[in-house]
PDBQT receptor file of N, H, CA, C and O in Angstrom, charges set to zero:
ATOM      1  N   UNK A   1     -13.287   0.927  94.195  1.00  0.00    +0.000 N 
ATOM      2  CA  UNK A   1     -13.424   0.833  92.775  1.00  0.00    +0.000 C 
ATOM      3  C   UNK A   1     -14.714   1.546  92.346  1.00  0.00    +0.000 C 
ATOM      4  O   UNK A   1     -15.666   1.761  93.096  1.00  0.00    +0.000 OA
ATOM      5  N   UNK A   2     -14.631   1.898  91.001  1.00  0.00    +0.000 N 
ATOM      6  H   UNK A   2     -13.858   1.723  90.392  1.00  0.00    +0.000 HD
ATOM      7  CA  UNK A   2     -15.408   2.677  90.826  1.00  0.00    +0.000 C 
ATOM      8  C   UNK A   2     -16.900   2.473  90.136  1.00  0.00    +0.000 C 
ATOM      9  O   UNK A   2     -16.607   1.873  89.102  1.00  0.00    +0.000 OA
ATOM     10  N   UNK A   3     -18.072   2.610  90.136  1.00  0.00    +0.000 N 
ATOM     11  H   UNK A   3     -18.309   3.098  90.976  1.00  0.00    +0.000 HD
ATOM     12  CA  UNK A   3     -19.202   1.607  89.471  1.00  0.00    +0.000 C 
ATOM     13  C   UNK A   3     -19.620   2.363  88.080  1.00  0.00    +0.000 C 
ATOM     14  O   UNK A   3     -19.768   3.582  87.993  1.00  0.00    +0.000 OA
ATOM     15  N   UNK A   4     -19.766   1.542  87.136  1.00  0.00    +0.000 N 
ATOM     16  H   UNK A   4     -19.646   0.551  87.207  1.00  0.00    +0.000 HD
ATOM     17  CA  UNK A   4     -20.192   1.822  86.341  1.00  0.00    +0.000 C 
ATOM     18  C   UNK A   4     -21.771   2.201  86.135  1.00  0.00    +0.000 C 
ATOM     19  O   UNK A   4     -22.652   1.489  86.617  1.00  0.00    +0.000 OA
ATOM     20  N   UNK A   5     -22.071   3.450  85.334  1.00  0.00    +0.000 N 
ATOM     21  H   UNK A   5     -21.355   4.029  84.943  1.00  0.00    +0.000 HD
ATOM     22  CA  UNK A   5     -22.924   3.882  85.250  1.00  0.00    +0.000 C 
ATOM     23  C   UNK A   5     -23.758   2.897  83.864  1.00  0.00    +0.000 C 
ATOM     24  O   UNK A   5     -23.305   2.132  83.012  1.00  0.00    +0.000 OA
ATOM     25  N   UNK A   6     -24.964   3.322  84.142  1.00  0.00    +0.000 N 
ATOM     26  H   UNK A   6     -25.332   3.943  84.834  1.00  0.00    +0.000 HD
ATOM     27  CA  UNK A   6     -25.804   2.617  82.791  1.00  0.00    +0.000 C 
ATOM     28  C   UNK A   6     -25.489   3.829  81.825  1.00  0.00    +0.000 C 
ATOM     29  O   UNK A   6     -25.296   5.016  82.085  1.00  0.00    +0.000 OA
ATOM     30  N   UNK A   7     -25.502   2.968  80.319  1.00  0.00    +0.000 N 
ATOM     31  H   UNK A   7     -25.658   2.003  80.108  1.00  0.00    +0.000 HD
ATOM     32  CA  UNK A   7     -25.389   3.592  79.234  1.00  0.00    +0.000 C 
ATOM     33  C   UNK A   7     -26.478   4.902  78.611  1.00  0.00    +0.000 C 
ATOM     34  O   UNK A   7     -27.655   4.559  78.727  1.00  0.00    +0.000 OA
ATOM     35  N   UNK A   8     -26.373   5.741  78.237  1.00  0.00    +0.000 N 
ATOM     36  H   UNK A   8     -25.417   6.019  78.142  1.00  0.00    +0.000 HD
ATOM     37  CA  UNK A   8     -27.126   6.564  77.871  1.00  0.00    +0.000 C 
ATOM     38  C   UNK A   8     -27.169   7.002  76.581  1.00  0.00    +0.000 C 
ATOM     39  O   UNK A   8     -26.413   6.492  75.754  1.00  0.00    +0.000 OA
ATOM     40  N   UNK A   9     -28.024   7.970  76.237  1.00  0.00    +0.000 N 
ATOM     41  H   UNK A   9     -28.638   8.385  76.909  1.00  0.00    +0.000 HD
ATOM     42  CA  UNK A   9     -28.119   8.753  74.909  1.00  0.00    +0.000 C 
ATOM     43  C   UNK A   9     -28.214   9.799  74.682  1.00  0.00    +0.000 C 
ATOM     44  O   UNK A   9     -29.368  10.215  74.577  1.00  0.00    +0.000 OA
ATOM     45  N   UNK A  10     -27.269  10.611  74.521  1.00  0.00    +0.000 N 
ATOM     46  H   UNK A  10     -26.332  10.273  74.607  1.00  0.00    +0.000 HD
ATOM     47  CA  UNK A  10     -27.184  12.502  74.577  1.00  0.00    +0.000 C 
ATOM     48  C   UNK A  10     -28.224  12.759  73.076  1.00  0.00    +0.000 C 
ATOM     49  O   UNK A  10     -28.188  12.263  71.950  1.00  0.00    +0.000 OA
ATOM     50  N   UNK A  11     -29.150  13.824  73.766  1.00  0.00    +0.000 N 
ATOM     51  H   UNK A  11     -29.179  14.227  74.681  1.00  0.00    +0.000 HD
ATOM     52  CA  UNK A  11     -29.616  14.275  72.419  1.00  0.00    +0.000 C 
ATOM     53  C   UNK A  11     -29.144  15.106  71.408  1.00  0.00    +0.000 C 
ATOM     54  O   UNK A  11     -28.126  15.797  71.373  1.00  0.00    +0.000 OA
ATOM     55  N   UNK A  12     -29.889  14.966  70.722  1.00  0.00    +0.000 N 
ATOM     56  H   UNK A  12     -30.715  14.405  70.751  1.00  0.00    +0.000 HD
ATOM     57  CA  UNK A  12     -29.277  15.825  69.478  1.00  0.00    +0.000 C 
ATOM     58  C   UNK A  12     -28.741  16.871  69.475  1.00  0.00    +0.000 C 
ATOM     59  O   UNK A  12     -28.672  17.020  70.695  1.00  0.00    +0.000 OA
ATOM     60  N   UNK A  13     -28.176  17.967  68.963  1.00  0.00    +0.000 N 
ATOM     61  H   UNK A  13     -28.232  17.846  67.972  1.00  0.00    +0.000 HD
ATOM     62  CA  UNK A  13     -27.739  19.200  68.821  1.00  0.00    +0.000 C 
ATOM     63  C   UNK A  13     -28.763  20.282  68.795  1.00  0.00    +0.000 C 
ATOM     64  O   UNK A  13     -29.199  20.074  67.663  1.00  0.00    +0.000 OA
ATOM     65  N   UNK A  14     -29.569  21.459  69.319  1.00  0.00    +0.000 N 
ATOM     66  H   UNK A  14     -29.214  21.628  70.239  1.00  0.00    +0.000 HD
ATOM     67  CA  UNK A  14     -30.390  21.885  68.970  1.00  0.00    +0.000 C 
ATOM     68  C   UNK A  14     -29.988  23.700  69.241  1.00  0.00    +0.000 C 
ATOM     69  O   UNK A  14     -29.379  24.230  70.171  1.00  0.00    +0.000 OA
ATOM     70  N   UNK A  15     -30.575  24.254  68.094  1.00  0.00    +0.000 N 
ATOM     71  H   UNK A  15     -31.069  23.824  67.339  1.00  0.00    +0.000 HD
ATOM     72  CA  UNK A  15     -30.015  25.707  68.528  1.00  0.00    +0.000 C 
ATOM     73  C   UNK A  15     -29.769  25.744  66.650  1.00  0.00    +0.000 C 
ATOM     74  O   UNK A  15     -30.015  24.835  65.857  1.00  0.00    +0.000 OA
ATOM     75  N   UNK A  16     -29.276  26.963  66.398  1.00  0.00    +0.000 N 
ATOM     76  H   UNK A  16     -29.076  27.701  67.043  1.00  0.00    +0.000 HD
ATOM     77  CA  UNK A  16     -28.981  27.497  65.354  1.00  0.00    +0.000 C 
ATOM     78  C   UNK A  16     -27.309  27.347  65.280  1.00  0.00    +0.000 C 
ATOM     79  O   UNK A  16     -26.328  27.435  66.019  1.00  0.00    +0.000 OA
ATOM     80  N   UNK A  17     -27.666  27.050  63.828  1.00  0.00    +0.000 N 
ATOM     81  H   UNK A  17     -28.462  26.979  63.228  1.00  0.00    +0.000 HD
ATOM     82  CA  UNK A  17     -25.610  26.598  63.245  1.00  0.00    +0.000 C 
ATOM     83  C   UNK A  17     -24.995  28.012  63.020  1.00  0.00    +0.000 C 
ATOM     84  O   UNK A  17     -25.410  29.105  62.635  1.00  0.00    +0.000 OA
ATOM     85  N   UNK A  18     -23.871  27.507  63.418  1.00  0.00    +0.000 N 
ATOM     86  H   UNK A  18     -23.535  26.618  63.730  1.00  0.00    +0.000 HD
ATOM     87  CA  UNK A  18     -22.835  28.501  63.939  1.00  0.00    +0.000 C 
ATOM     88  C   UNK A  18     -22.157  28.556  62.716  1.00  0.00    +0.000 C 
ATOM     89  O   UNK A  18     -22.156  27.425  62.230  1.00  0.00    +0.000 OA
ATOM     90  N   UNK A  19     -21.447  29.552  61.833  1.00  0.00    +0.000 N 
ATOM     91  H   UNK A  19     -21.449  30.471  62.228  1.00  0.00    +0.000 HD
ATOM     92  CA  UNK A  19     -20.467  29.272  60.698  1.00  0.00    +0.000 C 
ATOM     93  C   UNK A  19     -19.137  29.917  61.699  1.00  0.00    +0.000 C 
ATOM     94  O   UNK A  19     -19.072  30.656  62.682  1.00  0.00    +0.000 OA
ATOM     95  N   UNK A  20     -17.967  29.033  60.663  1.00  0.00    +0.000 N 
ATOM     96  H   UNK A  20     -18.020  28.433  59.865  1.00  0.00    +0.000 HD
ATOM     97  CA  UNK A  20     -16.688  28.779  61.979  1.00  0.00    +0.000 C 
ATOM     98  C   UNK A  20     -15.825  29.935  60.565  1.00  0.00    +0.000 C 
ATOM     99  O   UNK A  20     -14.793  30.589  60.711  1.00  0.00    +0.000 OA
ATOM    100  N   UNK A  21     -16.450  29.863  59.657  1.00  0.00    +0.000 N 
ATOM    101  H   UNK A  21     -17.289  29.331  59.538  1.00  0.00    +0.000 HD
ATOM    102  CA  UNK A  21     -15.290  30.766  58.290  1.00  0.00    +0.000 C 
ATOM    103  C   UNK A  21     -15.786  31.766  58.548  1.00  0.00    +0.000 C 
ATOM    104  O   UNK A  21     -16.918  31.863  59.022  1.00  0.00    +0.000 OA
ATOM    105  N   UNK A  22     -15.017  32.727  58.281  1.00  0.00    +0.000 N 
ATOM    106  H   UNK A  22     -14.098  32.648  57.896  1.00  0.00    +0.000 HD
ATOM    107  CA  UNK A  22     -15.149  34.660  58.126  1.00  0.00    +0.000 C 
ATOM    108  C   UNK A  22     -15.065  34.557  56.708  1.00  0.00    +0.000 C 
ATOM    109  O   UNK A  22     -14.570  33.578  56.149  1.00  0.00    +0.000 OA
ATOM    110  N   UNK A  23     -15.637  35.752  55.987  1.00  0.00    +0.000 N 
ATOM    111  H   UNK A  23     -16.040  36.547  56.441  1.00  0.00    +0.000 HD
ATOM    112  CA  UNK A  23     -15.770  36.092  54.714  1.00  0.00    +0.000 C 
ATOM    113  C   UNK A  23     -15.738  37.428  54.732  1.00  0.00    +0.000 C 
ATOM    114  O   UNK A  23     -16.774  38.087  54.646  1.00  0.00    +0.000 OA
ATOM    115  N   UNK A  24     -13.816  38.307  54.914  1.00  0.00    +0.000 N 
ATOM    116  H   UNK A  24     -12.974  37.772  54.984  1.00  0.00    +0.000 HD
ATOM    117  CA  UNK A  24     -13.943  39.750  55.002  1.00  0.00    +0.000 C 
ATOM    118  C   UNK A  24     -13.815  40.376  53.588  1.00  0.00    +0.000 C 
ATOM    119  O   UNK A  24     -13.423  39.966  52.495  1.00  0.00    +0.000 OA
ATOM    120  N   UNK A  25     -14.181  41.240  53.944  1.00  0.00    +0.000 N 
ATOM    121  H   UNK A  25     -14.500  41.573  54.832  1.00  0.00    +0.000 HD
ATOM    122  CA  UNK A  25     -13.882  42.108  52.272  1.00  0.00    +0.000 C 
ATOM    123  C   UNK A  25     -12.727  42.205  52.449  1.00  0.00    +0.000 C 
ATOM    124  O   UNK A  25     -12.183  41.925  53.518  1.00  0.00    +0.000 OA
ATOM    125  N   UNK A  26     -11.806  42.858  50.848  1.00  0.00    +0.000 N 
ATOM    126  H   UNK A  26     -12.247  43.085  49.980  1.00  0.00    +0.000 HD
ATOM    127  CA  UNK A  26     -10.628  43.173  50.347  1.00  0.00    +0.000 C 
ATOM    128  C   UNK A  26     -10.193  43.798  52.028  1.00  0.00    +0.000 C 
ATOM    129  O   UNK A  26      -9.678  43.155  52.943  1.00  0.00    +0.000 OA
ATOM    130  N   UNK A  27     -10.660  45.429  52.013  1.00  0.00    +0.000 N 
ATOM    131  H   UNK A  27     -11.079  45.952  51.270  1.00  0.00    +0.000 HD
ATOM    132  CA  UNK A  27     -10.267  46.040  52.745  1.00  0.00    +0.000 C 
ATOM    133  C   UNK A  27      -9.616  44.979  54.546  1.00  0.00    +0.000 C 
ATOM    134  O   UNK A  27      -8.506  44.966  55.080  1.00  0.00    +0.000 OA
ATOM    135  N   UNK A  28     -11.150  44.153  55.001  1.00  0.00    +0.000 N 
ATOM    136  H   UNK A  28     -12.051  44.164  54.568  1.00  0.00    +0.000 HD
ATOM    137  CA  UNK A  28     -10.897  44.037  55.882  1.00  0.00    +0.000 C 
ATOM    138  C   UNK A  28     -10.001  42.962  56.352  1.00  0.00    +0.000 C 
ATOM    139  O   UNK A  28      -9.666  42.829  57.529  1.00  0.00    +0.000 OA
ATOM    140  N   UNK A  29      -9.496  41.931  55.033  1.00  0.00    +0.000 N 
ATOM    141  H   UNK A  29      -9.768  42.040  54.077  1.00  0.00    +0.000 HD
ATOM    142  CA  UNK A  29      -7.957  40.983  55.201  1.00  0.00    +0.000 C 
ATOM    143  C   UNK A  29      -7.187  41.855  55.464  1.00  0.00    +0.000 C 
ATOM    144  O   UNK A  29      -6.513  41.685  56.479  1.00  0.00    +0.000 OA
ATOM    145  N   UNK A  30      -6.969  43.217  54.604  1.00  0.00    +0.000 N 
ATOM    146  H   UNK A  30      -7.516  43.355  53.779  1.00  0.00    +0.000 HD
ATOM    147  CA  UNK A  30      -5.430  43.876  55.011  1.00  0.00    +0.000 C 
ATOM    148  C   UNK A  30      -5.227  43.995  55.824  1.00  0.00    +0.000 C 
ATOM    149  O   UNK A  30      -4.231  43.569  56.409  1.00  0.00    +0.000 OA
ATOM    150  N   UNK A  31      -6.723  45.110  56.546  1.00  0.00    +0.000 N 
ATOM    151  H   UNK A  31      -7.532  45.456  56.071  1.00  0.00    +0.000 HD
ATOM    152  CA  UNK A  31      -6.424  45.558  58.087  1.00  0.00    +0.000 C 
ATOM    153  C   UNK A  31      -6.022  44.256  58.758  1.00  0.00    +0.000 C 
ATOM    154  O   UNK A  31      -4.891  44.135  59.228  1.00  0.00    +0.000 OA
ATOM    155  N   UNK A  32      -7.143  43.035  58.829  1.00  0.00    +0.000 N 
ATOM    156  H   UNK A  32      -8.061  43.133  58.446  1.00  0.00    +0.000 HD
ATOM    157  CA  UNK A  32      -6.133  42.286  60.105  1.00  0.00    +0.000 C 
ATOM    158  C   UNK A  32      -5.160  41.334  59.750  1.00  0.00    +0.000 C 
ATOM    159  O   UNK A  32      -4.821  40.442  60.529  1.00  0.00    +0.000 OA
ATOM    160  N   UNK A  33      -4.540  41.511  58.260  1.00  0.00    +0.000 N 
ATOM    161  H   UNK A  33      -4.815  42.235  57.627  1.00  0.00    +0.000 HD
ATOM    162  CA  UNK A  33      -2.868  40.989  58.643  1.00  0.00    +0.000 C 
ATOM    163  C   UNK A  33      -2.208  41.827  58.627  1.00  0.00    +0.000 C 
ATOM    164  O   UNK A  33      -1.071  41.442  58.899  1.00  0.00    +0.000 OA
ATOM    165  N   UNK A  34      -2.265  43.126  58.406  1.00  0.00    +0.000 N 
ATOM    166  H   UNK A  34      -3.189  43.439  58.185  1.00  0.00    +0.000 HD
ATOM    167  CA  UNK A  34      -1.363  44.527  59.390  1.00  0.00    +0.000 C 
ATOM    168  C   UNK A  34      -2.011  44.445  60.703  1.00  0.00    +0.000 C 
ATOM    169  O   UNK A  34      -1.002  44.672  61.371  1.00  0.00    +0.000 OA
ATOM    170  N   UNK A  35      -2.647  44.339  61.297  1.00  0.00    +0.000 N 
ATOM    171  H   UNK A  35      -3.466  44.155  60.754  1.00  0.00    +0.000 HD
ATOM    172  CA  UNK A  35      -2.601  43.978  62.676  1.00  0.00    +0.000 C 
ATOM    173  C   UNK A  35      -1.815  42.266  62.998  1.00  0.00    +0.000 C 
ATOM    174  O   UNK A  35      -1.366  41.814  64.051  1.00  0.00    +0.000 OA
ATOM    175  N   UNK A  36      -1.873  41.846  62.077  1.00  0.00    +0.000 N 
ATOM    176  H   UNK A  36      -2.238  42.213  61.221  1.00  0.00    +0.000 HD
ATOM    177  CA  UNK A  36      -1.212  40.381  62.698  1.00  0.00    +0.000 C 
ATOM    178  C   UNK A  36      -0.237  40.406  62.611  1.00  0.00    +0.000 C 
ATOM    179  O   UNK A  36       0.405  39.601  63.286  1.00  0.00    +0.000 OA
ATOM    180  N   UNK A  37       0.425  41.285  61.787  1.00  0.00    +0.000 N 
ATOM    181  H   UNK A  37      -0.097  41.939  61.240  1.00  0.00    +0.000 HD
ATOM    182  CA  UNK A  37       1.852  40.968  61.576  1.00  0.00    +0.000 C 
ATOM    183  C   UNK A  37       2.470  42.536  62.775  1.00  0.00    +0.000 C 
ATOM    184  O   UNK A  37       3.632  42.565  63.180  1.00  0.00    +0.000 OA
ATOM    185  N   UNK A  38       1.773  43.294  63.022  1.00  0.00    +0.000 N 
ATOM    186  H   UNK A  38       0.830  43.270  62.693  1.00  0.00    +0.000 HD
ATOM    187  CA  UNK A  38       2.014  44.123  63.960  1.00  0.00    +0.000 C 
ATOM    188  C   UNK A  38       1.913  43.079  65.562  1.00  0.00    +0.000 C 
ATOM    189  O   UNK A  38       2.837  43.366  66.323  1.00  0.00    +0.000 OA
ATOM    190  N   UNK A  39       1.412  42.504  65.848  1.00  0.00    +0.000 N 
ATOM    191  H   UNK A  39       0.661  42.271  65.229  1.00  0.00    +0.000 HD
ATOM    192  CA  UNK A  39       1.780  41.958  66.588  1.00  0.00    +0.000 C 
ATOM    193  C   UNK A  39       2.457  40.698  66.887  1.00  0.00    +0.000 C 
ATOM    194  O   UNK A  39       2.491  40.220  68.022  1.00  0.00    +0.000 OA
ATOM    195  N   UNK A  40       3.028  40.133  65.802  1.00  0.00    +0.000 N 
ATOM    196  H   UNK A  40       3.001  40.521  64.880  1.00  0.00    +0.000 HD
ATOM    197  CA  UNK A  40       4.161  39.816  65.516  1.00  0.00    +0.000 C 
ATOM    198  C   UNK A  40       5.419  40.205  65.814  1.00  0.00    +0.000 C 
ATOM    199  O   UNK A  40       6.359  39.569  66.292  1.00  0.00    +0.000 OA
ATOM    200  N   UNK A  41       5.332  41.200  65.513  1.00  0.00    +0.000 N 
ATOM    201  H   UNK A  41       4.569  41.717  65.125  1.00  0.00    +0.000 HD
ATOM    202  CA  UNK A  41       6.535  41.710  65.197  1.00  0.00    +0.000 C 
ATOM    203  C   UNK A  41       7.007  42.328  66.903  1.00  0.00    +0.000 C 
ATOM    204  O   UNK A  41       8.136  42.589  67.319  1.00  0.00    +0.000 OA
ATOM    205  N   UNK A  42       5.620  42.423  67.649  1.00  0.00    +0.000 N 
ATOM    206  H   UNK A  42       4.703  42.211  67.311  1.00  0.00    +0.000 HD
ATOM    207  CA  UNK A  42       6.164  42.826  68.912  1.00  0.00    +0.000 C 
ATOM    208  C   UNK A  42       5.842  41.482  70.039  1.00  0.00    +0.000 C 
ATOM    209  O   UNK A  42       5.905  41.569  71.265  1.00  0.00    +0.000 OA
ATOM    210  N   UNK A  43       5.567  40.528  69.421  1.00  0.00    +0.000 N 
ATOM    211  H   UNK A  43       5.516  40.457  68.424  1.00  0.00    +0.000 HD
ATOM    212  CA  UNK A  43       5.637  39.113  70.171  1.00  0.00    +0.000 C 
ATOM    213  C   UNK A  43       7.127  38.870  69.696  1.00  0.00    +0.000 C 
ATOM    214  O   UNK A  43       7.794  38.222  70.503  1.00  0.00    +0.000 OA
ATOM    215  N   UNK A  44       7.696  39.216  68.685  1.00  0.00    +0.000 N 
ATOM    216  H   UNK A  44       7.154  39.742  68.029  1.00  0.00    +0.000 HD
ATOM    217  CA  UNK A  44       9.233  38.813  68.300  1.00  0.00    +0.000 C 
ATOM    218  C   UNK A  44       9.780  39.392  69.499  1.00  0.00    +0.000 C 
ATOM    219  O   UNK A  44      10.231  38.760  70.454  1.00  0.00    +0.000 OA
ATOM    220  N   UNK A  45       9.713  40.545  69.386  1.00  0.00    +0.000 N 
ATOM    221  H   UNK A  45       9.347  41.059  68.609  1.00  0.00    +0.000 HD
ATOM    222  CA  UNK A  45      10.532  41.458  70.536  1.00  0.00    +0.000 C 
ATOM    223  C   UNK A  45      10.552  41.196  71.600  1.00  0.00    +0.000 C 
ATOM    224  O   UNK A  45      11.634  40.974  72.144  1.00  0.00    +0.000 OA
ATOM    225  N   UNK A  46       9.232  41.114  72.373  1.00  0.00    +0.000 N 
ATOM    226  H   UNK A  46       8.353  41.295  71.932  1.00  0.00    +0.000 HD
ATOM    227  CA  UNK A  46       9.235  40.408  73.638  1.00  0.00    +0.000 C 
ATOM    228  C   UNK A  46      10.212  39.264  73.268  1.00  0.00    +0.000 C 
ATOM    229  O   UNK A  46      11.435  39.387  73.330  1.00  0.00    +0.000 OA
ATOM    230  N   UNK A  47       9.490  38.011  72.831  1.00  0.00    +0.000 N 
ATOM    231  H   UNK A  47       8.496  37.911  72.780  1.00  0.00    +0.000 HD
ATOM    232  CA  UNK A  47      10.687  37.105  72.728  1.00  0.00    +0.000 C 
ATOM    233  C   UNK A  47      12.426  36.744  72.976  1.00  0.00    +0.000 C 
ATOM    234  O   UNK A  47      13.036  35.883  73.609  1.00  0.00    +0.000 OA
ATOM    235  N   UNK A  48      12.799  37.865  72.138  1.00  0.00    +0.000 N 
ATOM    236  H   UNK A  48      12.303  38.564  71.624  1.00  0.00    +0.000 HD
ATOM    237  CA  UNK A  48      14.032  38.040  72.330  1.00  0.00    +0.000 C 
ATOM    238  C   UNK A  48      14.683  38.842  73.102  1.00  0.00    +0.000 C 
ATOM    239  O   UNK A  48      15.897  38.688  73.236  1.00  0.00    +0.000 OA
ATOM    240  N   UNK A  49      14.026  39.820  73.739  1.00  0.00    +0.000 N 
ATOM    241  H   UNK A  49      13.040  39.945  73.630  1.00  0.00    +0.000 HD
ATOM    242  CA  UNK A  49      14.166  40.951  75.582  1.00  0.00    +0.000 C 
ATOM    243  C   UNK A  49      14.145  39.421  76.627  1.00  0.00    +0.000 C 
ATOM    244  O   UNK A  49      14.984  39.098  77.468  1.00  0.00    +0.000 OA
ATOM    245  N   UNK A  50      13.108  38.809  76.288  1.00  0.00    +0.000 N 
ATOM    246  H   UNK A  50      12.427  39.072  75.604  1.00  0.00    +0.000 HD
ATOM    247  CA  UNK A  50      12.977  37.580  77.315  1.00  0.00    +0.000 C 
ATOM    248  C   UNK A  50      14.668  36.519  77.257  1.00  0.00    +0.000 C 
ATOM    249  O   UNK A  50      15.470  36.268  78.157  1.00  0.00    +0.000 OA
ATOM    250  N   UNK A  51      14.653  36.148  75.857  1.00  0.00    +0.000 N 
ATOM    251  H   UNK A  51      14.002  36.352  75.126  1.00  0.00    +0.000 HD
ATOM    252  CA  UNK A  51      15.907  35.389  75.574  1.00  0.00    +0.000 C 
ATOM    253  C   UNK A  51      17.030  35.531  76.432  1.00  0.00    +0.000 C 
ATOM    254  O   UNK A  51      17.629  34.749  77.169  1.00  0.00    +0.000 OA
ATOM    255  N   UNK A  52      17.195  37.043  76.070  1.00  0.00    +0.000 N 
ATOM    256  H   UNK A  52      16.708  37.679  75.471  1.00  0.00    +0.000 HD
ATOM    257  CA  UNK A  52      18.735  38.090  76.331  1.00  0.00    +0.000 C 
ATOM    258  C   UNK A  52      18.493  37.579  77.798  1.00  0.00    +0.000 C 
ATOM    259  O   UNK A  52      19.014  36.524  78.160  1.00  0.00    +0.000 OA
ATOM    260  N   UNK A  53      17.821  38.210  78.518  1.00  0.00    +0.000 N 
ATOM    261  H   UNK A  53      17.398  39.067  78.224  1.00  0.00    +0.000 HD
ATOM    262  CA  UNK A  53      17.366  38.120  79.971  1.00  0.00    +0.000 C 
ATOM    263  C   UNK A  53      17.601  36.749  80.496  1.00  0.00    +0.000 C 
ATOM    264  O   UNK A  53      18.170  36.722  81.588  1.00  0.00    +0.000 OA
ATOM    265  N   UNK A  54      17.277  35.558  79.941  1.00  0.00    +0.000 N 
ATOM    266  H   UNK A  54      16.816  35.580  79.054  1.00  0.00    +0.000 HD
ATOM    267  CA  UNK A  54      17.402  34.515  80.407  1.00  0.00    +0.000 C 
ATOM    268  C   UNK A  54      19.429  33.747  80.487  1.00  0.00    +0.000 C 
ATOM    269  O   UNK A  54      20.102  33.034  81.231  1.00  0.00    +0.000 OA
ATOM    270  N   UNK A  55      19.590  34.530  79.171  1.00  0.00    +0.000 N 
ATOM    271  H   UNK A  55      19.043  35.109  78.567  1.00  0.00    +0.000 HD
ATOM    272  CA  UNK A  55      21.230  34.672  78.857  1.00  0.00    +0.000 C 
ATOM    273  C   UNK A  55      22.046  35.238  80.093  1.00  0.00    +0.000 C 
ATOM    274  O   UNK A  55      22.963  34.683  80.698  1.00  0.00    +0.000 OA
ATOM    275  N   UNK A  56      21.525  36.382  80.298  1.00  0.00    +0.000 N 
ATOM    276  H   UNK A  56      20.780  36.833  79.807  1.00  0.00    +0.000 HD
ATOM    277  CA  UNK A  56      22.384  36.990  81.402  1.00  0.00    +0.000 C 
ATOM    278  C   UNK A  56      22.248  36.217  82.577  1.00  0.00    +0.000 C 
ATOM    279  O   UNK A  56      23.138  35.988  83.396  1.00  0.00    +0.000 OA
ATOM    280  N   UNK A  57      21.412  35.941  82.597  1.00  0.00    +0.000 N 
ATOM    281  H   UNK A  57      20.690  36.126  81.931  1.00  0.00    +0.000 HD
ATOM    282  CA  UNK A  57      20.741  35.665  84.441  1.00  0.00    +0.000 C 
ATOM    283  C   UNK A  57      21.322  33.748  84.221  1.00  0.00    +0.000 C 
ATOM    284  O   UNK A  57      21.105  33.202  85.302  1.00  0.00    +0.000 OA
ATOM    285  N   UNK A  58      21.808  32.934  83.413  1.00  0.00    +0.000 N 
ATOM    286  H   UNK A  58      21.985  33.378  82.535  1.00  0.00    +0.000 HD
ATOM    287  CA  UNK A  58      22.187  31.707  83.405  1.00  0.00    +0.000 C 
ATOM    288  C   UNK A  58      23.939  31.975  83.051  1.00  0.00    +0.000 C 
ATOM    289  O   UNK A  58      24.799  31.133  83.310  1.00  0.00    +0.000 OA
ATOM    290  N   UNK A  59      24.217  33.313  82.419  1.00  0.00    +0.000 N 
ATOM    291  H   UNK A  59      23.518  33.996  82.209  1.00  0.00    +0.000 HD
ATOM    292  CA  UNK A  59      25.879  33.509  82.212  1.00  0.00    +0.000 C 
ATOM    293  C   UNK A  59      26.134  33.982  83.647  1.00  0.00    +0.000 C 
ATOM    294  O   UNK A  59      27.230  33.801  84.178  1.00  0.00    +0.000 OA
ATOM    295  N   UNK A  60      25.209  34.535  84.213  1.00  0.00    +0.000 N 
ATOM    296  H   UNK A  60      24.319  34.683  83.781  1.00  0.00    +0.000 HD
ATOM    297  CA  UNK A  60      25.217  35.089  85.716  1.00  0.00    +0.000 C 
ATOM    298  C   UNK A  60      25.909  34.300  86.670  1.00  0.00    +0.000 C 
ATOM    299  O   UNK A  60      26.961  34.380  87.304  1.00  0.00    +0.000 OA
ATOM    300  N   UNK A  61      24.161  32.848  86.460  1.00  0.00    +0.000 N 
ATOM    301  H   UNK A  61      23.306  32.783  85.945  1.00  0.00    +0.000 HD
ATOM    302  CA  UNK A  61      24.771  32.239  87.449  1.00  0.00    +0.000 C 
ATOM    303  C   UNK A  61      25.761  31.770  87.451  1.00  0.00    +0.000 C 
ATOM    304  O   UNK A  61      26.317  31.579  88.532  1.00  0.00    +0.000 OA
ATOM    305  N   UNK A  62      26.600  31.263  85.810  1.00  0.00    +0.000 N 
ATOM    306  H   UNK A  62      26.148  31.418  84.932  1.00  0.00    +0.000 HD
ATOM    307  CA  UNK A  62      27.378  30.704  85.981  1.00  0.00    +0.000 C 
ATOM    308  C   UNK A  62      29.047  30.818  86.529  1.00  0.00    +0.000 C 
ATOM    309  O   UNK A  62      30.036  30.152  86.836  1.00  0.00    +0.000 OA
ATOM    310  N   UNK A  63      28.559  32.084  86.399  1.00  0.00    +0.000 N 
ATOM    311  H   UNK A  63      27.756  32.625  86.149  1.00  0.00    +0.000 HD
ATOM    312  CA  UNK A  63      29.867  33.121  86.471  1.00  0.00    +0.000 C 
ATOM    313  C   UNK A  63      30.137  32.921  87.393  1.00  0.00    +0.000 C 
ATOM    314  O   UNK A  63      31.357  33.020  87.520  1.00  0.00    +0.000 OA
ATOM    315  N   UNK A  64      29.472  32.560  88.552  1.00  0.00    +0.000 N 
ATOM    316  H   UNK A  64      28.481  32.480  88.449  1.00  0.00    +0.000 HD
ATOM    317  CA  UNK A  64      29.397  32.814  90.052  1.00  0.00    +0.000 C 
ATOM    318  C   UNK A  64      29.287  31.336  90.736  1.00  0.00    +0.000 C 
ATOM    319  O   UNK A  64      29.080  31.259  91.947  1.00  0.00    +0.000 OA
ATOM    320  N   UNK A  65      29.376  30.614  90.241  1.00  0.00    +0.000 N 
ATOM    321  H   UNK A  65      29.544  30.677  89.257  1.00  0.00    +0.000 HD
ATOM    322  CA  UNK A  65      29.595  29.263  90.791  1.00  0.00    +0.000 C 
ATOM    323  C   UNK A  65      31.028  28.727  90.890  1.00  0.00    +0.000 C 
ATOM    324  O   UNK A  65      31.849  28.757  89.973  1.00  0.00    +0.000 OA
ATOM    325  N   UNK A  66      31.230  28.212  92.169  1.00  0.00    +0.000 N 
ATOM    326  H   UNK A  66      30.562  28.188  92.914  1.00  0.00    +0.000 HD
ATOM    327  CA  UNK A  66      32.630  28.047  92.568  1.00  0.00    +0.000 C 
ATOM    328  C   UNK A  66      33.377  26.739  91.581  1.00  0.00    +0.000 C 
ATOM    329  O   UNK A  66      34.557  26.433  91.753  1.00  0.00    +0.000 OA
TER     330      UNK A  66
């Protein structure tokens, strides 16, 4: 079994604050949702090359089972 440790106290946070929001200009939203939706559009694709593939190879096996 396992022993319990004594309780402690993590210190504070120290270092400089991080901001977690972006603030792009006009220009630079477009560019990256034409890049997001560009890769989209080829995460779709993969997707569905993968699908087909999984189709054949399970109509495969089934084809072939006695």
């Amino acid at each position: 079994m396992r022993r319990l440790a004594a309780p402690f106290v993590v210190a504070p946070p120290s270092g400089a604050r991080i901001r977690t929001r972006l603030r792009p200009s006009a220009w630079d939203a477009a560019v990256v949702q034409a890049i997001g939706a560009q890769l989209g559009c080829l995460a779709s694709q993969d997707l569905a090359a993968r699908c087909r593939l999984g189709q054949a190879t399970t109509s495969a096996l089934t084809a072939s089972a006695p």
